[in-house]
C-alpha positions in Angstrom: 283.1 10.4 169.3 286.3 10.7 170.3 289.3 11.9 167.4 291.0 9.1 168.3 287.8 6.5 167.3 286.8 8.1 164.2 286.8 6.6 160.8 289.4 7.6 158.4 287.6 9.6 155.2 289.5 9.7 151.9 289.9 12.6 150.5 288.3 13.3 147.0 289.7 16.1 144.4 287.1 17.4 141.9 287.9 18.4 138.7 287.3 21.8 137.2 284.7 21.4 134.9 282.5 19.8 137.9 283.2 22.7 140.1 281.6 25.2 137.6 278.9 22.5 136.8 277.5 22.6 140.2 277.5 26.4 141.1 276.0 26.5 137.6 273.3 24.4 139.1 272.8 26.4 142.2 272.5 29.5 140.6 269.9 28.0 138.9 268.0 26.5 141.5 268.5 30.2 143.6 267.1 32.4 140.7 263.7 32.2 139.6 261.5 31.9 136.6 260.4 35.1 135.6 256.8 35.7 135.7 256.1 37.9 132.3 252.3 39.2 132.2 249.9 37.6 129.8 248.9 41.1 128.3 252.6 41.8 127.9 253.0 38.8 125.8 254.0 39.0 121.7 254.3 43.3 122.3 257.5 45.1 121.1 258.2 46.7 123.8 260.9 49.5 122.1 257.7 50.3 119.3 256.1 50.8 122.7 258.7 53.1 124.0 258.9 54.6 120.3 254.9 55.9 121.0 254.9 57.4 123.8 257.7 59.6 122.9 255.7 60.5 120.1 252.7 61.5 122.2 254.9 63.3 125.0 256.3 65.6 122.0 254.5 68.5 120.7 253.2 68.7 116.9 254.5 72.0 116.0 251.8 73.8 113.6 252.5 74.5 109.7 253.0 78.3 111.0 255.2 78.0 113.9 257.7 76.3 110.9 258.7 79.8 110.2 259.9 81.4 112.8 258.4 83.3 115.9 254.6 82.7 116.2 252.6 86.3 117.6 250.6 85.5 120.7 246.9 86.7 119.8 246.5 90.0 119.8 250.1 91.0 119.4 251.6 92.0 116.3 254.2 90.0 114.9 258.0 90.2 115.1 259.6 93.5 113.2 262.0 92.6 111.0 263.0 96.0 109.4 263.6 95.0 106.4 266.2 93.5 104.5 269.6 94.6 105.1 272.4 93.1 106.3 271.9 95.8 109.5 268.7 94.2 110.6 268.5 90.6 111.6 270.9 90.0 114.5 270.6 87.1 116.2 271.3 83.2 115.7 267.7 82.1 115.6 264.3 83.4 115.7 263.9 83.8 119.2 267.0 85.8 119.6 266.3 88.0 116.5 262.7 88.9 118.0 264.0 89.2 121.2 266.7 91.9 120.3 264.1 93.9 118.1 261.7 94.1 120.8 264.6 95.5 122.7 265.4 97.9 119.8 262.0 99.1 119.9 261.5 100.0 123.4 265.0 101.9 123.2 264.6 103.5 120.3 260.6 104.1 120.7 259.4 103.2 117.6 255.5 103.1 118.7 256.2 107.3 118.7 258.1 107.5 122.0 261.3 109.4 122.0 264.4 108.3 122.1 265.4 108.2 126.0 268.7 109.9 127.2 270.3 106.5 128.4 268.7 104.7 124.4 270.8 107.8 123.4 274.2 106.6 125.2 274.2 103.2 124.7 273.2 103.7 120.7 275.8 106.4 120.2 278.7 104.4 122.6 277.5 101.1 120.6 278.1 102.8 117.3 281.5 104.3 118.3 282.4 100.5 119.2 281.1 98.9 115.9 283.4 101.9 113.8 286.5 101.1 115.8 286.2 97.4 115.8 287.1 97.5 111.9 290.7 97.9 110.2 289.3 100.6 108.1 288.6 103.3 110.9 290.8 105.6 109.5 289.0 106.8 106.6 288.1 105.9 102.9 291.1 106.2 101.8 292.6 103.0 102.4 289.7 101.0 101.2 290.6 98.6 98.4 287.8 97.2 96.2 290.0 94.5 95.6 290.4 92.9 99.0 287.3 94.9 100.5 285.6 91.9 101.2 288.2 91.0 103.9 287.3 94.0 105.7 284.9 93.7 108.5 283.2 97.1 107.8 282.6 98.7 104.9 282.3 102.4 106.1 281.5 103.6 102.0 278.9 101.0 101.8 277.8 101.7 105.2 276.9 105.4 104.4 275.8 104.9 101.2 273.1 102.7 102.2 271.8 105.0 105.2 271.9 107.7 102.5 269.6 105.6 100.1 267.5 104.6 103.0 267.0 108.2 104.6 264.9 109.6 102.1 263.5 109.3 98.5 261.7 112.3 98.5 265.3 115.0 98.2 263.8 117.5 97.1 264.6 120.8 99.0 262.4 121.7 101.2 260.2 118.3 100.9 261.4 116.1 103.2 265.4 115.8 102.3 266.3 118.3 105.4 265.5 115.7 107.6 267.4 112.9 106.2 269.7 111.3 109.3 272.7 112.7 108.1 274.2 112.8 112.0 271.7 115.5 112.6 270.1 116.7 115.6 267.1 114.9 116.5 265.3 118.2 117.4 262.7 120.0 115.1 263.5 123.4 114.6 260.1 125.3 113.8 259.0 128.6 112.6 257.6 131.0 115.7 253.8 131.4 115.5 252.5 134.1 117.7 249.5 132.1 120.1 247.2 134.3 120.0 243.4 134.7 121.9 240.8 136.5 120.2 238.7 133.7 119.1 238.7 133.0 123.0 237.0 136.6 124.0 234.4 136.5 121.2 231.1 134.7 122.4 230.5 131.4 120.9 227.1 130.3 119.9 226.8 126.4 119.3 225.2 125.5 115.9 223.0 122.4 115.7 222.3 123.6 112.4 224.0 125.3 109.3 223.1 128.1 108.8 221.5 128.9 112.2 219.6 131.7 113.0 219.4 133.8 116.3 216.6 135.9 117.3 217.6 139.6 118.2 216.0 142.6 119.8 217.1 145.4 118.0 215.5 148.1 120.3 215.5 148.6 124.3 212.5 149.1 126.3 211.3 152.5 126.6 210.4 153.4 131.0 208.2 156.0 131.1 206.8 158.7 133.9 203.6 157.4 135.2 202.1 160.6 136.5 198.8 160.0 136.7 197.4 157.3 139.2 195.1 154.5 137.2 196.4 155.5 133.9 198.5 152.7 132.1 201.6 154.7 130.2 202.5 154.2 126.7 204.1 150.4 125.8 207.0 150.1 123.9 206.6 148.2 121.2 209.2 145.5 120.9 211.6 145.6 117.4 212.7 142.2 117.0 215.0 140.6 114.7 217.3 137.8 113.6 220.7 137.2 112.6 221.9 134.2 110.8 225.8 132.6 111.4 226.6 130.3 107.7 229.4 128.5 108.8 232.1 128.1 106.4 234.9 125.4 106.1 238.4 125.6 106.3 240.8 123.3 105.5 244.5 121.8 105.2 246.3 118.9 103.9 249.5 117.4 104.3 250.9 114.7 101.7 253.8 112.5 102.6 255.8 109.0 101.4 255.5 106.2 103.4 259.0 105.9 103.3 259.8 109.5 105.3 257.6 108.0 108.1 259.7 105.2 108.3 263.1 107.0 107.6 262.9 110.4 108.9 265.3 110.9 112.3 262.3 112.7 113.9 258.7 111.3 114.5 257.4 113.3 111.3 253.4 112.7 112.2 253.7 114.2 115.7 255.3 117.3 114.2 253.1 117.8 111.0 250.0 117.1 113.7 251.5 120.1 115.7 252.0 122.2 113.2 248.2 122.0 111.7 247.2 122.7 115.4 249.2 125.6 115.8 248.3 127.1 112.5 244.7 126.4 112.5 244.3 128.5 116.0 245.9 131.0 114.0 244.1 130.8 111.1 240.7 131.3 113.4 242.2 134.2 114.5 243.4 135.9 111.7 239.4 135.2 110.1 237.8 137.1 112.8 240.0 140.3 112.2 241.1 140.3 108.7 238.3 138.2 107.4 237.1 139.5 103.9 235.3 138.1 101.4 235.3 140.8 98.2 237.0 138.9 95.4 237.0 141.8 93.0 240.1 143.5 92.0 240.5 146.0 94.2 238.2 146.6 97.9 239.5 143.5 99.5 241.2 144.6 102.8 244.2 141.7 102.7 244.3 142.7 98.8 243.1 146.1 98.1 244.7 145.9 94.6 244.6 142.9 93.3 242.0 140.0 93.1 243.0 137.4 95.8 243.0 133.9 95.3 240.6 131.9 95.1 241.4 129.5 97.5 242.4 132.1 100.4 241.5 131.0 103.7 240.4 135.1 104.6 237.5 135.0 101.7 235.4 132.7 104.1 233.3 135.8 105.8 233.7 139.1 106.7 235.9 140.3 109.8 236.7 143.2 112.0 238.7 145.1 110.2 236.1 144.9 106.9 233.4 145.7 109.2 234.9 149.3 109.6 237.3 150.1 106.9 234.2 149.1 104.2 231.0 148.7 105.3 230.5 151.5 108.1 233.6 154.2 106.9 231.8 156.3 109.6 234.0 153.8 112.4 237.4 154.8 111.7 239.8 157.7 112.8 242.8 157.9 110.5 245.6 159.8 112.8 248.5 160.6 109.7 251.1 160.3 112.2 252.3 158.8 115.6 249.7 157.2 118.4 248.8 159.7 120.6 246.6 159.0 124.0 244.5 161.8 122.2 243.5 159.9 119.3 243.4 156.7 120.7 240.3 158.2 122.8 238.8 160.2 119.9 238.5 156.2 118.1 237.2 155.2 121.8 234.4 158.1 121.5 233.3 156.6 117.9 231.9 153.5 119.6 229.7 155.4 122.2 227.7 153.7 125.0 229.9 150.3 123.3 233.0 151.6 124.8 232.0 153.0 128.1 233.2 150.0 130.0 237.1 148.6 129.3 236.3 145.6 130.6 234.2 144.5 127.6 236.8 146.2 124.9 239.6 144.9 122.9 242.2 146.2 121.2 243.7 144.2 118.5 246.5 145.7 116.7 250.0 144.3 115.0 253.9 144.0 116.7 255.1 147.0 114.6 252.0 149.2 116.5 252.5 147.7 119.8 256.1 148.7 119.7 255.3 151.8 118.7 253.4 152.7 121.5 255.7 151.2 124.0 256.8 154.7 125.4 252.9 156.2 126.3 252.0 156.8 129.2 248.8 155.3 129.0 250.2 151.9 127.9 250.6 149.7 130.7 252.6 146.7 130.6 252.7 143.3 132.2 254.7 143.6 134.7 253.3 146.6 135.9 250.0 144.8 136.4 250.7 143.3 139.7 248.7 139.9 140.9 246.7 140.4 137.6 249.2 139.4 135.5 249.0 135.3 136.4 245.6 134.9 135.2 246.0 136.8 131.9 247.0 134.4 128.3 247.9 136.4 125.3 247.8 139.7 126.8 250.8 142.2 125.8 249.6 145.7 127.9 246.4 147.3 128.4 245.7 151.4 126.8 243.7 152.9 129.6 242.9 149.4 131.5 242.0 148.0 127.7 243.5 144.5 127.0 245.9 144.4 123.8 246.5 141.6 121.5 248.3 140.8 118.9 247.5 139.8 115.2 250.6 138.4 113.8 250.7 139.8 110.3 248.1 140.3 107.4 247.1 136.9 105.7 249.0 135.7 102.9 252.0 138.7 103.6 254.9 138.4 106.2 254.1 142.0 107.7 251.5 143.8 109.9 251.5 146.6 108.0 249.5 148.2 105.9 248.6 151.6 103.4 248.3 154.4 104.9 244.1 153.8 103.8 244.0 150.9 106.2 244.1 147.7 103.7 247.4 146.1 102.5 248.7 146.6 99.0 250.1 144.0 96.8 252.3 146.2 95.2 255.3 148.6 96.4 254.6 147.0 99.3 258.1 148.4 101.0 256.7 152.2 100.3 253.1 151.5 100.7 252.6 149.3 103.1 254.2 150.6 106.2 251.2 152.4 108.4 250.2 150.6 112.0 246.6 150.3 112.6 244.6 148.8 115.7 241.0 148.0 116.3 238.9 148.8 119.3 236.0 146.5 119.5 233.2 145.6 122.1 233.7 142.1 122.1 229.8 141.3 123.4 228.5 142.9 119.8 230.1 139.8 117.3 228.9 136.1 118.0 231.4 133.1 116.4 229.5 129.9 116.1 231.0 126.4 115.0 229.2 123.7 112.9 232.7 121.6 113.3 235.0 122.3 115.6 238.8 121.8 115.0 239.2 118.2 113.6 242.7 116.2 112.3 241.7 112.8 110.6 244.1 111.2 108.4 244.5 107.7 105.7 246.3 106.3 103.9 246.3 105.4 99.9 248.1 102.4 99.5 248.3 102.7 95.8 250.7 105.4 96.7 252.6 104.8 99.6 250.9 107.9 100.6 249.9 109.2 104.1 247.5 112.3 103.9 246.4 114.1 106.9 243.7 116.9 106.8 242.5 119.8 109.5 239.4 121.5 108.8 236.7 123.4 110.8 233.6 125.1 109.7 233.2 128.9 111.6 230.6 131.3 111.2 231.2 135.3 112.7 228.2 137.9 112.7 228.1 141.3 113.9 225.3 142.4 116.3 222.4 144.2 114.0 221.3 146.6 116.9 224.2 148.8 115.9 227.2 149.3 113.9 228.9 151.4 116.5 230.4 148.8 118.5 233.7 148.4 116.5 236.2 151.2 115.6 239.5 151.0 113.8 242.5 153.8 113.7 244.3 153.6 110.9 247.7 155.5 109.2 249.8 155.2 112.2 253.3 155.5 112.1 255.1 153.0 113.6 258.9 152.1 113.8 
């Protein structure tokens, strides 16, 4: 239609409240119902939300409530103990955490400490005594304001003194107390010695046990006439019977100087019983004696020894000569001379023809004595034999020598110029060397128990005990007697 022809419309203004009216009503009409599920119906849906939360979080356990929970078959946190030292950290986690740390540094399951647990425990402690105002000594501490101060160096000491240690008694435990002391244990010197290694060993199913001997050879004789038997030799057996005999040592110590002593003490008492046990075995086979009389015994010759001394257990070397066959000893009343060495030698007969079967067992003060003979050959001068020898100080005319570190019960190797030590005047008595010369195939050792450690504890006590015993039996040969010489009355330096 052309502009021109059309109709004239009039123009119509709507009011406000119509306008929102009618988009009102077309939002309406755009937007629709929503569908809500059937099953959904007349549920509160935030007491919904509220239970599945619930089931999403774990229930801890009555346990876990206090603190770190072991894993099974794991020990639980360490603690320490209760001082203000021990618990660092701002919750459970961070406490166990930095003690298991502490442990592995510090080796507490009986490691040492490392060199670099060493550095950053001495460079940590430096830090922690600068990092207070009272660095500079006790002096300055005021009771009054002391509880301003971040460290308390008198408190500090004072409880590391009260927790060392509560055995102080000298020579029980108080030596070790951390008092900045070296971590190193300083022990005695033991001389190691071999002889129980050279005598033959016998296993014992039984106590006593008995070995069958033949106390005579053979007899060969000329058969000179064809078809004619010769005369038989008839066969003197025997038997010889090893009675072991137990040994033993205990150790008692506090619970607290495990805990508190700057060394691993069990490691070092186990050591110790080791060392002195192989000793011990040792020192039975040569000095063994069991005469408890007043005067005879070799380690006592005038005196009764006690009761409860290791060397009463059987009879040794040493007894074997100077007692019971006198006829095996050669007293020389002055210095060792190459001369009577091999008079001594000649006492044992066909028992000493070969050095390779022959000891000699003798003291320091001897060996040093004899340092300057000819016929005494020391180590170095063995050649490629020296690697394969253990224990061995020189030979006399190819004869190995080892040493017996001092007569039980005394501090010396020295002895009366009869051949046994003296109780008394021991400074004018007891200063003779002696040695003896034995074939080493005439004595059998036999063991019932061989070396064993076991320790417990008695809780009633706060007690740890640890024990090493062994039961050892020695016996002669019975074919002869001349198979073991001593020299006696020697002097020595």
């Amino acid at each position: 239609m052309p502009e021109d022809t059309k109709p004239e419309v009039e123009s119509v203004e709507l009011a406000p409240e119509a306008i929102e009216a009618i988009a009102a009503a077309v939002a309406a009409i755009q937007a629709p119902e929503p569908v809500v599920p059937e099953a959904t119906k007349g549920i509160d849906l935030d007491a919904l939300a509220a239970k599945i939360h619930a089931l999403n979080t774990p229930k801890r356990t009555e346990l876990d409530e206090g603190g770190v929970k072991a894993k099974p078959g794991e020990a639980g946190p360490v603690y320490g103990g209760d001082d203000k030292f021990t618990s660092v950290g701002e919750t459970d986690a961070e406490i166990g955490s930095n003690l298991y740390l502490a442990q592995k540094i510090l080796g507490i399951n009986g490691d040492s400490l490392s060199a670099r647990g060493r550095q950053v425990m001495v460079a940590a402690s430096e830090k922690a005594l600068k990092a207070g105002p009272r660095h500079d000594g006790l002096k300055s501490w005021n009771p009054a304001t002391a509880a301003v101060h971040r460290f308390d160096q008198a408190e500090y000491f004072r409880e590391a003194r009260a927790k060392a240690m509560t055995s102080t008694g000298g020579n029980a435990g108080d030596e070790w107390v951390p008092t900045f002391a070296s971590a190193d244990l300083w022990t005695d010197i033991h001389l190691a010695t071999v002889i129980a290694s050279q005598i033959p060993r016998v296993a014992m199913p039984t106590n006593p046990y008995t070995l069958p001997t033949l106390d005579d050879d053979v007899t060969f004789r000329l058969a000179s006439t064809e078809n004619t038997a010769v005369t038989a030799s008839d066969l003197n057996t025997g038997n010889a019977t090893l009675t072991a005999v137990k040994v033993m040592a205990e150790v008692d110590f506090s619970g607290e100087l495990t805990e508190d002593s700057i060394i691993p003490v069990v490691p070092a008492i186990r050591a110790n019983l080791v060392r002195r046990a192989a000793q011990t075995i040792d020192d039975l086979i040569v000095h063994g004696d069991t005469e408890t009389g007043g005067t005879g015994n070799v380690n006592s010759d005038d005196a009764a020894p006690a009761s409860t001394s290791f060397y009463l257990a059987f009879n040794g070397l040493r007894k074997f000569c100077l007692v019971t066959n006198t006829g095996q000893v050669k007293q020389f009343a002055g210095a060792f001379t190459t001369t009577l060495f091999l008079n001594t030698r000649a006492l044992l007969g066909r028992y000493g023809a070969r050095p390779s079967d022959l000891l000699m067992i003798t003291g320091v003060s001897t060996t040093n004595s004899i340092q300057d003979v000819a016929a005494f050959q020391t180590l170095e001068k063995y050649g490629p034999q020296a690697t394969i020898l253990t224990g061995e100080v020189g030979r006399v005319f190819n004869i190995p020598v080892l040493l017996s570190e001092a007569v039980p019960a005394t501090s010396t190797d020295k002895v009366d110029d009869d051949g046994k030590y003296t109780t008394t005047s021991v400074s004018t008595n007891d200063t003779d060397g002696w040695f003896v010369l034995v074939n080493k195939n005439a004595w059998k050792q036999g063991f019932r128990r061989e070396l064993q450690i076991e320790s417990w504890r008695d809780i009633k006590k706060d007690q740890n005990v640890l024990t090493c015993s062994f039961r050892q039996a020695l016996i002669p040969s019975g074919i002869a007697t001349t198979h073991t010489a001593v020299g006696y009355d020697i002097t020595v330096l």
